[in-house]
Backbone as a chain_set.jsonl record, in Angstrom:
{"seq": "XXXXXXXXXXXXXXXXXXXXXXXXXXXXXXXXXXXXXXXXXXXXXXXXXXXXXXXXXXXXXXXXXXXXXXXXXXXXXXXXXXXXXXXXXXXXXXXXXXXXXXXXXXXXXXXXXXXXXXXXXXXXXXXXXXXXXXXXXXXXXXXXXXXXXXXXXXXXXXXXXXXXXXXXXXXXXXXXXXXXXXXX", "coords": {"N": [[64.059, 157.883, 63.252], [66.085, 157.889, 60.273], [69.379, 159.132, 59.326], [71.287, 159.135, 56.573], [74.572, 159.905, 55.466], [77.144, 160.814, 52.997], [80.341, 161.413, 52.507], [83.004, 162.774, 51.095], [86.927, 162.535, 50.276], [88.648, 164.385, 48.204], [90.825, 164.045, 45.003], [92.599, 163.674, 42.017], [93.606, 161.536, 41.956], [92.852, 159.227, 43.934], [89.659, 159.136, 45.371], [88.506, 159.296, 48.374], [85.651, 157.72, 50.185], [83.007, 157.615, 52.627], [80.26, 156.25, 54.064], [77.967, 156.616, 56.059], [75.119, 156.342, 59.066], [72.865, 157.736, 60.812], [71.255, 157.367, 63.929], [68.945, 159.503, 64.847], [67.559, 159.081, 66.919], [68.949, 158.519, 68.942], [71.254, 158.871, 68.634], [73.479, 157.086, 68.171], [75.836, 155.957, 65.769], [76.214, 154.34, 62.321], [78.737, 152.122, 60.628], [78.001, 152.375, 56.697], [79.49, 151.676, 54.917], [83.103, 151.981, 53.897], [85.106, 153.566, 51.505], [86.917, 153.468, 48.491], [87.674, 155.084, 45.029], [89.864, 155.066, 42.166], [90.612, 157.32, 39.965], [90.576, 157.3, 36.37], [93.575, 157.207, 34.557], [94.152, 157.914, 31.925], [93.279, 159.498, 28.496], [92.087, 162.547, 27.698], [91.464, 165.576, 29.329], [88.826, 166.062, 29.936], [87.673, 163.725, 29.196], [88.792, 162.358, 31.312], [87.236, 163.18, 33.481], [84.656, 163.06, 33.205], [84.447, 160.475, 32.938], [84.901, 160.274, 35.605], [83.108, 161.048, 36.417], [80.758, 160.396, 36.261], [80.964, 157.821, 37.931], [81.127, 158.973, 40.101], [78.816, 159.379, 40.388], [77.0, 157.203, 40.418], [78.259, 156.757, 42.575], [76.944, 158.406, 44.469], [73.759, 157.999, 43.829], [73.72, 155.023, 44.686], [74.486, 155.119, 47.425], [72.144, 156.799, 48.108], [72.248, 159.189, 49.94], [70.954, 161.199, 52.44], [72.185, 163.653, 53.298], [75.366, 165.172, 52.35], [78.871, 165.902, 52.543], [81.581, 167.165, 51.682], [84.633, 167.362, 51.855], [87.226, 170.728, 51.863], [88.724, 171.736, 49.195], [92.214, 172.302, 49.131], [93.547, 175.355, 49.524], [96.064, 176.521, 49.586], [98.535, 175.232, 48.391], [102.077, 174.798, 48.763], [104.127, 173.006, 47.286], [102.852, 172.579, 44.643], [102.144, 172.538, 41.073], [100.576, 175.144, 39.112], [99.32, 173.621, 37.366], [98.441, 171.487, 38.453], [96.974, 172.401, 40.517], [94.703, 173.159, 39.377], [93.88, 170.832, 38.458], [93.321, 169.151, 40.789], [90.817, 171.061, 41.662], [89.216, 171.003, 39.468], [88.302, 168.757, 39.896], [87.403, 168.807, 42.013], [85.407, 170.372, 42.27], [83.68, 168.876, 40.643], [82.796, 167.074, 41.853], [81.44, 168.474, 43.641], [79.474, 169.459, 42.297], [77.879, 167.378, 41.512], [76.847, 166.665, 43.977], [75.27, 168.271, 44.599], [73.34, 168.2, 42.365], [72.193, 165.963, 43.124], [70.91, 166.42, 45.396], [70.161, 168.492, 45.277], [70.55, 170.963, 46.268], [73.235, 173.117, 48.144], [76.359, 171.209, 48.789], [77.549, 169.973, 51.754], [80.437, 171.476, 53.137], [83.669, 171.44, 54.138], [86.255, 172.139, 55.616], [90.175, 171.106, 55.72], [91.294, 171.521, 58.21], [89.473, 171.985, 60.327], [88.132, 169.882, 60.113], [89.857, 167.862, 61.339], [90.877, 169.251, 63.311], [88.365, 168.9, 64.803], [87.383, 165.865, 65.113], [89.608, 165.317, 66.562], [91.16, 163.343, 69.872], [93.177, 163.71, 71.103], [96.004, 164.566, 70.226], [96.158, 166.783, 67.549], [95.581, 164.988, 64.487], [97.988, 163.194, 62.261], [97.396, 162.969, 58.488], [98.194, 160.004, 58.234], [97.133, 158.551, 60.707], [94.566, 159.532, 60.61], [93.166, 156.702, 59.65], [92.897, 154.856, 61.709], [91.979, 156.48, 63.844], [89.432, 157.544, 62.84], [88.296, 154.509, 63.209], [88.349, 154.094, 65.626], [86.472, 156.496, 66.977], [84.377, 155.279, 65.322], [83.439, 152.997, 66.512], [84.792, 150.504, 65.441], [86.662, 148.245, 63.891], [89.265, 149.242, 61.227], [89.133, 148.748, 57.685], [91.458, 147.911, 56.446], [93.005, 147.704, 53.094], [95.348, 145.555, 51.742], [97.895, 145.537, 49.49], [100.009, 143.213, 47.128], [102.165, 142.044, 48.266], [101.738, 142.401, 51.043], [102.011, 145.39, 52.232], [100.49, 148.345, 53.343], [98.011, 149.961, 51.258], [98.006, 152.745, 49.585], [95.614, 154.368, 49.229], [93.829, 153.359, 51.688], [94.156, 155.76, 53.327], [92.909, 157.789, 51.967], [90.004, 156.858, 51.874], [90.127, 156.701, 54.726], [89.74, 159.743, 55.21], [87.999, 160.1, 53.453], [85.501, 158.902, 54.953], [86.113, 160.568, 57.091], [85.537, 162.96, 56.822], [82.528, 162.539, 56.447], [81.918, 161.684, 59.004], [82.417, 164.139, 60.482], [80.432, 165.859, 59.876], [78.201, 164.071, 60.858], [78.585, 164.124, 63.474], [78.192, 167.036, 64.153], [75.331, 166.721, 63.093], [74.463, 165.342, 65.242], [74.692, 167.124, 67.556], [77.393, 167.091, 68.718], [79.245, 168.167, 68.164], [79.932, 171.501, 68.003], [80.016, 173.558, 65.267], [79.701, 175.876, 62.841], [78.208, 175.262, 59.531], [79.811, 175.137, 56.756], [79.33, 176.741, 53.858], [79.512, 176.166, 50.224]], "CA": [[64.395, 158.179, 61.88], [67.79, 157.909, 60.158], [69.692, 159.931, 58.294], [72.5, 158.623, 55.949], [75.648, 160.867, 55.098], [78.13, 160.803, 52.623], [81.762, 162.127, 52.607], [84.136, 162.522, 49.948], [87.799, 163.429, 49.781], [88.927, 164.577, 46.627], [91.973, 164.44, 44.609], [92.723, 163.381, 41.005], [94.705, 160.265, 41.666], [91.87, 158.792, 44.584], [88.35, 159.793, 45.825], [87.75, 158.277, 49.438], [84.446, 157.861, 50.523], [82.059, 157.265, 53.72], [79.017, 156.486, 53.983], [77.519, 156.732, 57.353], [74.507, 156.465, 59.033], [72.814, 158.529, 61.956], [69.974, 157.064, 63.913], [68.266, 160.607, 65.179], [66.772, 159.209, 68.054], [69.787, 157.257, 69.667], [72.745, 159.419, 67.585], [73.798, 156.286, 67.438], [76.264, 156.058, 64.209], [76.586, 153.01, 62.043], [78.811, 152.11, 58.946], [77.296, 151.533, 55.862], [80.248, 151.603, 54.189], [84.328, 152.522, 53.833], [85.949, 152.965, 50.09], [87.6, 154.653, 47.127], [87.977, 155.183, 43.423], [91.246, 155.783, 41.375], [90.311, 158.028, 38.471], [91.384, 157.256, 35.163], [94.102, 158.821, 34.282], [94.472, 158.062, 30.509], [92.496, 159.894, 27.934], [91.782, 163.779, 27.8], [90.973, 165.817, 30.878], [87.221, 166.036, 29.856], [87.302, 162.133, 29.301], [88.687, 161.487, 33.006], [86.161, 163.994, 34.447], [83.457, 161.916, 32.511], [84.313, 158.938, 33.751], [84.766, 160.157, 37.671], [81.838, 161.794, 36.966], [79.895, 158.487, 36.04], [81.141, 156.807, 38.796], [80.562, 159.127, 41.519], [77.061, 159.906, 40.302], [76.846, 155.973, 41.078], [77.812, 156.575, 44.064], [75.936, 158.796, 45.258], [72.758, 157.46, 43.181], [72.918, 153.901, 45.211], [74.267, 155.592, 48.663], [71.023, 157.175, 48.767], [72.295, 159.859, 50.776], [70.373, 162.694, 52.914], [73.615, 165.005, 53.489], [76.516, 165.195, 51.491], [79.328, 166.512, 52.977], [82.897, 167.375, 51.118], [86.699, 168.128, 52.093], [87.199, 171.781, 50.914], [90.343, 171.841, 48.242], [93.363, 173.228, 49.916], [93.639, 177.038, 48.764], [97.278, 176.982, 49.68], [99.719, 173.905, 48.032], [103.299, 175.228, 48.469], [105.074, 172.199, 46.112], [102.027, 171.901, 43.549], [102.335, 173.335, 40.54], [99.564, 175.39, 38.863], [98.43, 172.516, 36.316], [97.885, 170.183, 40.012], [95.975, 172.996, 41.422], [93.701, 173.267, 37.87], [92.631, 169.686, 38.031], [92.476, 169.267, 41.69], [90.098, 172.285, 41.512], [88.011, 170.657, 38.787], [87.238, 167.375, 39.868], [86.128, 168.996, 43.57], [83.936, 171.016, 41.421], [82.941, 168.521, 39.855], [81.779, 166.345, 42.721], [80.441, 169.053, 44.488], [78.233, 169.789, 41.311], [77.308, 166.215, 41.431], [76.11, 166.202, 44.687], [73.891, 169.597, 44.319], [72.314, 167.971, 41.134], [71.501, 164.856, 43.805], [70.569, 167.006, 46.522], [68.941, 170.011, 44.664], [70.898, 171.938, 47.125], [75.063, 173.113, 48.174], [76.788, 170.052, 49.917], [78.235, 170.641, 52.961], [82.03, 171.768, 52.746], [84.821, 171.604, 55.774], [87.753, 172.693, 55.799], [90.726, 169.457, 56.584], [92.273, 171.021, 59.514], [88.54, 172.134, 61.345], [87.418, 168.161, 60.515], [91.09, 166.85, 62.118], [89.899, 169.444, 65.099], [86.99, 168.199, 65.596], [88.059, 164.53, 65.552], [90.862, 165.219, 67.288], [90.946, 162.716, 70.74], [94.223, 164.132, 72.039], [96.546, 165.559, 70.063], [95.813, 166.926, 66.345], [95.997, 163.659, 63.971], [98.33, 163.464, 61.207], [96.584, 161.702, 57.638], [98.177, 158.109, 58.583], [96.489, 158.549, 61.901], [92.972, 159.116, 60.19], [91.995, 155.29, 59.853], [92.657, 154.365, 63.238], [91.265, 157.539, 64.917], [87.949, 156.793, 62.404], [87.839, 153.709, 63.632], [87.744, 154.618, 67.132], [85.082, 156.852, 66.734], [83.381, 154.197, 65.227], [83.79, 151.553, 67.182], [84.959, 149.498, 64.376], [88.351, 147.543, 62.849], [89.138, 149.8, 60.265], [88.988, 147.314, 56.413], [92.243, 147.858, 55.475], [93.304, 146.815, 52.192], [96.565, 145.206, 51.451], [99.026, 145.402, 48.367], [100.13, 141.497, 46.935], [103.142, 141.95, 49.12], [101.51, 142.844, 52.327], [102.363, 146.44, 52.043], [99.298, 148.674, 53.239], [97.552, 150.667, 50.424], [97.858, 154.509, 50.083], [94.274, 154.362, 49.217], [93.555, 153.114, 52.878], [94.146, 157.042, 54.059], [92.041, 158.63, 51.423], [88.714, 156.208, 52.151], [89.446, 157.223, 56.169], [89.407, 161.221, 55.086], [86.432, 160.608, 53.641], [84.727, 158.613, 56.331], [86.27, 161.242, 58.159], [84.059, 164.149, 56.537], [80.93, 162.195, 56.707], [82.051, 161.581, 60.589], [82.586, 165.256, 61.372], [78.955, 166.211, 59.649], [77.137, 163.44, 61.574], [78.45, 164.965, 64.868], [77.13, 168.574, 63.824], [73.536, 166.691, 63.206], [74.106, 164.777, 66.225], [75.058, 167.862, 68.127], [78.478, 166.386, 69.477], [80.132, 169.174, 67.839], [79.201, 172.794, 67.776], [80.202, 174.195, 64.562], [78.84, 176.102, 61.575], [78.126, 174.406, 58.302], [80.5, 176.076, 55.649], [78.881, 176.586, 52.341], [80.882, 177.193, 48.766]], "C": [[65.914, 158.154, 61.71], [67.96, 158.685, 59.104], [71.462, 159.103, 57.84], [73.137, 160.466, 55.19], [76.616, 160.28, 54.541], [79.289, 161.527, 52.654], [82.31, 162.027, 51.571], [85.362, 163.167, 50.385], [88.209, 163.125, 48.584], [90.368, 164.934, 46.476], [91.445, 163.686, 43.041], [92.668, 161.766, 40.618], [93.683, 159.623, 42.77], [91.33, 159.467, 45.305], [88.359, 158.654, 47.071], [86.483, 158.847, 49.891], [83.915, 157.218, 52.097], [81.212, 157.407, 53.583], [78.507, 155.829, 55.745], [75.951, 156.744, 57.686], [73.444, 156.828, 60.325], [71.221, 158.222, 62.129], [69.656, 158.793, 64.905], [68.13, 160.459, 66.33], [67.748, 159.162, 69.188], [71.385, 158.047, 69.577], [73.613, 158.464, 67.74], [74.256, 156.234, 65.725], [76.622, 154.76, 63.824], [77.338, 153.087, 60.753], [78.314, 151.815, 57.975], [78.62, 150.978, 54.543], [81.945, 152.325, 53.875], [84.859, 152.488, 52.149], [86.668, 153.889, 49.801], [87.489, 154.305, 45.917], [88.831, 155.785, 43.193], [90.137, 155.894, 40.44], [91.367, 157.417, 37.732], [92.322, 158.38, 34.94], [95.033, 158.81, 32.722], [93.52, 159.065, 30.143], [92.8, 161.843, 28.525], [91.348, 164.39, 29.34], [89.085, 165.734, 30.96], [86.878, 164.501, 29.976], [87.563, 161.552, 30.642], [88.055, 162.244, 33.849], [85.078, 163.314, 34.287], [83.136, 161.245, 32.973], [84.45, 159.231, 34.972], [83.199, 160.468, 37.698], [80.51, 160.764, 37.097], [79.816, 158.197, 37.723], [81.116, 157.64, 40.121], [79.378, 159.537, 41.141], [76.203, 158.337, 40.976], [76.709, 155.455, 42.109], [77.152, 156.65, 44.932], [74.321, 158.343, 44.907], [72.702, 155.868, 44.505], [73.477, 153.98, 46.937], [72.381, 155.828, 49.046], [71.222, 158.71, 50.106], [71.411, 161.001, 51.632], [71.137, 163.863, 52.907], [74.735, 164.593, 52.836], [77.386, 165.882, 51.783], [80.949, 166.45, 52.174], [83.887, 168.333, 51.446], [86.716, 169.505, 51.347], [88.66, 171.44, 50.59], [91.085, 172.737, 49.461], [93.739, 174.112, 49.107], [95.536, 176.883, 48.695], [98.201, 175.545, 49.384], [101.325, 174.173, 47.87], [104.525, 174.516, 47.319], [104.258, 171.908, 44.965], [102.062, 172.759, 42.639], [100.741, 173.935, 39.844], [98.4, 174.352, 38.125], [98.096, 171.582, 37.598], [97.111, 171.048, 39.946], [94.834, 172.94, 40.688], [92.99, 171.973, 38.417], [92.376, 169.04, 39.434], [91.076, 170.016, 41.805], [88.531, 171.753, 40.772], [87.862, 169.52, 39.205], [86.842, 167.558, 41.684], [84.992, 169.511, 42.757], [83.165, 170.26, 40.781], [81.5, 167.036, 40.601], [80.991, 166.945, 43.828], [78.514, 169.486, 43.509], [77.257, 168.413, 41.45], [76.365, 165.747, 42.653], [75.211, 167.911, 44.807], [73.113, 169.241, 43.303], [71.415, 166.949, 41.925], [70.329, 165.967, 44.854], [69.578, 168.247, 46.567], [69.25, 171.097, 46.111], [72.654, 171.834, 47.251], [75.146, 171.725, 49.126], [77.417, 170.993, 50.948], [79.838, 170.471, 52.826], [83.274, 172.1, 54.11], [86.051, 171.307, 55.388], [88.898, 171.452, 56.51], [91.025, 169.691, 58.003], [90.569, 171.288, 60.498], [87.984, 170.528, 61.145], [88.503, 167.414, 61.159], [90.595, 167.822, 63.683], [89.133, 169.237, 65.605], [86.67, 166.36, 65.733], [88.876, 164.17, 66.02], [90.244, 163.988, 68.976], [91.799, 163.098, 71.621], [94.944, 165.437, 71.237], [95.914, 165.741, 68.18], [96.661, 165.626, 65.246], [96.67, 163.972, 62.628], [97.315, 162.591, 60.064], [96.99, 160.433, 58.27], [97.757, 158.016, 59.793], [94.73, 158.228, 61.813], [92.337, 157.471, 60.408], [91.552, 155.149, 61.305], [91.403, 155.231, 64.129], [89.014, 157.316, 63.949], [87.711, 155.54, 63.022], [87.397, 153.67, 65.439], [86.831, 155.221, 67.152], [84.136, 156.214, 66.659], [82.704, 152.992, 65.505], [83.826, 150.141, 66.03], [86.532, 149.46, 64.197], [88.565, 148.134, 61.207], [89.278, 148.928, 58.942], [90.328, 148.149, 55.641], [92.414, 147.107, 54.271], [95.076, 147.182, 51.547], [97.241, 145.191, 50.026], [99.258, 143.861, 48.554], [100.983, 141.521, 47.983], [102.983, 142.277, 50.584], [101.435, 144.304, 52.526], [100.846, 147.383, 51.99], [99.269, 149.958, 51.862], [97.364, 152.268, 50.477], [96.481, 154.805, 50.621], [93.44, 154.321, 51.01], [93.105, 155.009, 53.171], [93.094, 158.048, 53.495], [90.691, 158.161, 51.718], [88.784, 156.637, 53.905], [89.389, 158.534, 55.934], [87.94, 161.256, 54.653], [85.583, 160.302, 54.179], [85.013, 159.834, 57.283], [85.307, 162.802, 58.029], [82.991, 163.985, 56.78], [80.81, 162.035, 58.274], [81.796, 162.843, 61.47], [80.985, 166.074, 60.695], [78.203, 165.616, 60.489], [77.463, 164.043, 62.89], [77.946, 166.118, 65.065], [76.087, 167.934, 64.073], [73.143, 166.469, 64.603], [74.398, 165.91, 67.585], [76.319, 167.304, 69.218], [79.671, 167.664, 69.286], [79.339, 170.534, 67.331], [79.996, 173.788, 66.96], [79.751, 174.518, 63.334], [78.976, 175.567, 60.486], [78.715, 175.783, 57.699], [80.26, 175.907, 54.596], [79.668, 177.3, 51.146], [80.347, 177.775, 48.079]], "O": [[66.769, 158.317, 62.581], [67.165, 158.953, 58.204], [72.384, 158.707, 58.552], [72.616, 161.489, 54.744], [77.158, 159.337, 55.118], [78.995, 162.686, 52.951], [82.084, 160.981, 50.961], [85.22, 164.285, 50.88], [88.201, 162.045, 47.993], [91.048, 165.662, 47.2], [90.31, 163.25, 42.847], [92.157, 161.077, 39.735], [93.346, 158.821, 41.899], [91.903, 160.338, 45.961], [88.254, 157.442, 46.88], [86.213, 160.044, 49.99], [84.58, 156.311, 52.599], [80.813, 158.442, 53.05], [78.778, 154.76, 56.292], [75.266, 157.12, 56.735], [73.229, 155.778, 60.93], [70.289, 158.458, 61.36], [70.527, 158.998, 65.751], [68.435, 161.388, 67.078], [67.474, 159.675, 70.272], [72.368, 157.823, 70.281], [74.757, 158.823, 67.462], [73.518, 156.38, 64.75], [77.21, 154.008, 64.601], [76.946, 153.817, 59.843], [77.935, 150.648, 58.075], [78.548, 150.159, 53.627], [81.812, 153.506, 53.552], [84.986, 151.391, 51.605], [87.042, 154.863, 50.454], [87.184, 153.137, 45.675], [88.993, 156.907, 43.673], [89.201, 155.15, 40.149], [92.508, 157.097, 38.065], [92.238, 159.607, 35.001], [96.083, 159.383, 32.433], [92.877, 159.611, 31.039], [93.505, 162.231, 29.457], [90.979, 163.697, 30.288], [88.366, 165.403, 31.902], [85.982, 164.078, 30.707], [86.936, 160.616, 31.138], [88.258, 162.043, 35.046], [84.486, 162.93, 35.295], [82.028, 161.027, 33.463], [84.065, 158.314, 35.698], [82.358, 160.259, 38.572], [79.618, 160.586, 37.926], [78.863, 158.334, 38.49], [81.085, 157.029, 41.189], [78.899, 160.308, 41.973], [75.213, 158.294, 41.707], [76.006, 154.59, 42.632], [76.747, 155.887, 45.809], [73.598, 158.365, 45.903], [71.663, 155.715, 45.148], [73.057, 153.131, 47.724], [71.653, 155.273, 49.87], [70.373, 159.041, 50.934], [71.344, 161.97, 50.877], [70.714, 164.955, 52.527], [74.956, 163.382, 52.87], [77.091, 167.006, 51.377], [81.413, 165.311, 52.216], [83.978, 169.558, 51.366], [86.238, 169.502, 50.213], [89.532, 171.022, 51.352], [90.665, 173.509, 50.323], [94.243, 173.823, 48.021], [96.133, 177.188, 47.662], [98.482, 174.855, 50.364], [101.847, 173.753, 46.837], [105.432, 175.1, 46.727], [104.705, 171.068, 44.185], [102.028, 173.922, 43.041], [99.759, 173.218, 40.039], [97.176, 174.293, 38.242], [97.155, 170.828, 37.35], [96.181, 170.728, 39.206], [93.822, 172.652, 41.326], [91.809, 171.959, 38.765], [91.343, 168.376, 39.513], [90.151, 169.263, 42.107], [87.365, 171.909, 41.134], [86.857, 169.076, 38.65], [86.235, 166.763, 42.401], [83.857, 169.043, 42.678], [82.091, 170.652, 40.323], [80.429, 166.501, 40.314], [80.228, 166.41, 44.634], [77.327, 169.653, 43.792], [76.029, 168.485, 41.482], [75.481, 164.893, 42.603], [74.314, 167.918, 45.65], [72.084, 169.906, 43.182], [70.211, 166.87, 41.684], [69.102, 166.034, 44.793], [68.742, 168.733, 47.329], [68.439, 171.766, 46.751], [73.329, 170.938, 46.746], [74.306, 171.303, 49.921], [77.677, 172.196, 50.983], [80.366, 169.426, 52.447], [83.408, 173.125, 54.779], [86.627, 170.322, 54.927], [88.632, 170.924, 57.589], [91.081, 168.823, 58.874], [90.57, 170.616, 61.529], [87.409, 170.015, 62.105], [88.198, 166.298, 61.579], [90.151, 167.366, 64.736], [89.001, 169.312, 66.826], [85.79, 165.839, 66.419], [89.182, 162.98, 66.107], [89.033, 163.854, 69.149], [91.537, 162.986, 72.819], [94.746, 166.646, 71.362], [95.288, 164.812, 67.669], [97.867, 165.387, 65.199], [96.175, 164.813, 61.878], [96.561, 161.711, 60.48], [96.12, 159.782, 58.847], [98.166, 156.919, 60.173], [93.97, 157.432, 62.364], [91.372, 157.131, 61.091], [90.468, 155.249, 61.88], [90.41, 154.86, 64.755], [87.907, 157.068, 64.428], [86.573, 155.535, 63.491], [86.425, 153.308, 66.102], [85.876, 154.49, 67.413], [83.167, 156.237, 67.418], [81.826, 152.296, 64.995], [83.091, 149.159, 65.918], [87.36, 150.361, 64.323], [88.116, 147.575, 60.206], [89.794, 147.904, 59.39], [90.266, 148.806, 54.602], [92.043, 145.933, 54.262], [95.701, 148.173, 51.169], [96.599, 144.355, 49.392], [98.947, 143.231, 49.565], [100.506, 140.874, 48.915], [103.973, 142.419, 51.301], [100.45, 144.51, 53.235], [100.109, 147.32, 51.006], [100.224, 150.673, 51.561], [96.675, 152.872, 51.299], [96.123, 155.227, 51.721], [92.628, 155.167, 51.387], [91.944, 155.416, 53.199], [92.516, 158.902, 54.168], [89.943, 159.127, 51.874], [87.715, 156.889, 54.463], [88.617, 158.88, 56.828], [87.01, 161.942, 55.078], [84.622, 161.072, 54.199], [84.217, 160.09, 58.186], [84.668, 163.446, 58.861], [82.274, 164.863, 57.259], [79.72, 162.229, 58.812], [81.281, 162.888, 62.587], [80.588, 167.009, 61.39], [77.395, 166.345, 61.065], [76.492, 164.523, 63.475], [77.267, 166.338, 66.068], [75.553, 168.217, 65.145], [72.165, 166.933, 65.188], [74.287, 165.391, 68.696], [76.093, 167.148, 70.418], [80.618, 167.972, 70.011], [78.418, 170.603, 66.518], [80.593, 174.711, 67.513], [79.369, 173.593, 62.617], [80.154, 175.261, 60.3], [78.399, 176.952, 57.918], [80.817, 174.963, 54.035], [80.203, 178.404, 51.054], [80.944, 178.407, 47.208]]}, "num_chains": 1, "name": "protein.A"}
């Protein structure tokens, strides 16, 4: 049997995603998929919640997922000002709601630095470390994507965080890692 897992990290400005997929028998993990979405960021705050909200209901609608696992917001932002923290705040909430309406249950929620410890290989990975170290894991060539000028894409780092959530859930199922599921 298999079980497919999604990941999200969340921010305003891009959502990266993973979608993963865990054969039970074998814990064998396969990709099904690396991405992201920039949110709109014209219109009202209700109108670019709308529209993320669309489009990750999409997501998760043709993932198909079994587990749903999401980055917890960072409680503590020392340079962000309160209006960041507000709409960070609401559009986790709003894709955690999205995947409890899929799931008819809480997603699963981890904390960044216990999913960089538990993917750690040596030393604790900074973000521009994430792809690579996902890809190791995965035994895969991570799909960067390039800017016209060659120039790699921020985006790149946010699509390996959230492969990297759905990575550090499938090792829980797969028992590779022995730590408790944190519910919000």
């Amino acid at each position: 049997m298999t079980k497919r897992i999604l990941g999200f990290d969340i921010s305003s400005s891009c959502i990266g995603y993973g979608l993963l997929e865990l054969d039970e028998k074998t814990n064998n993990i396969k990709v099904i998929k690396i991405s992201y979405i920039n949110p709109i960021k014209t219109g009202t705050m209700v109108e670019r919640i709308i529209n993320t909200r669309n489009i990750i209901r999409n997501i998760i609608n043709d993932a198909k997922p079994d587990d749903i696992a999401i980055e917890e917001l960072v409680k503590y932002m020392p340079k962000s000002t309160a209006t960041t923290v507000v709409v960070l705040a609401t559009f986790n909430m709003m894709v955690c709601l999205e995947a409890y309406d899929y799931l008819k249950r809480t997603p699963n929620i981890y904390n960044v630095l216990t999913i960089r410890h538990g993917l750690k290989i040596s030393s604790f990975p900074k973000k521009e470390e994430m792809p690579e170290l996902v890809a190791k894991h995965l035994g895969i060539t991570f799909p960067y994507e390039y800017k016209k000028k060659g120039a790699l894409k921020v985006e790149n780092y946010d699509a390996a965080d959230g492969t990297a959530v759905a990575l550090y859930h499938t090792f829980i199922l797969a028992n590779k890692i022995n730590k408790k599921v944190k519910k919000k």
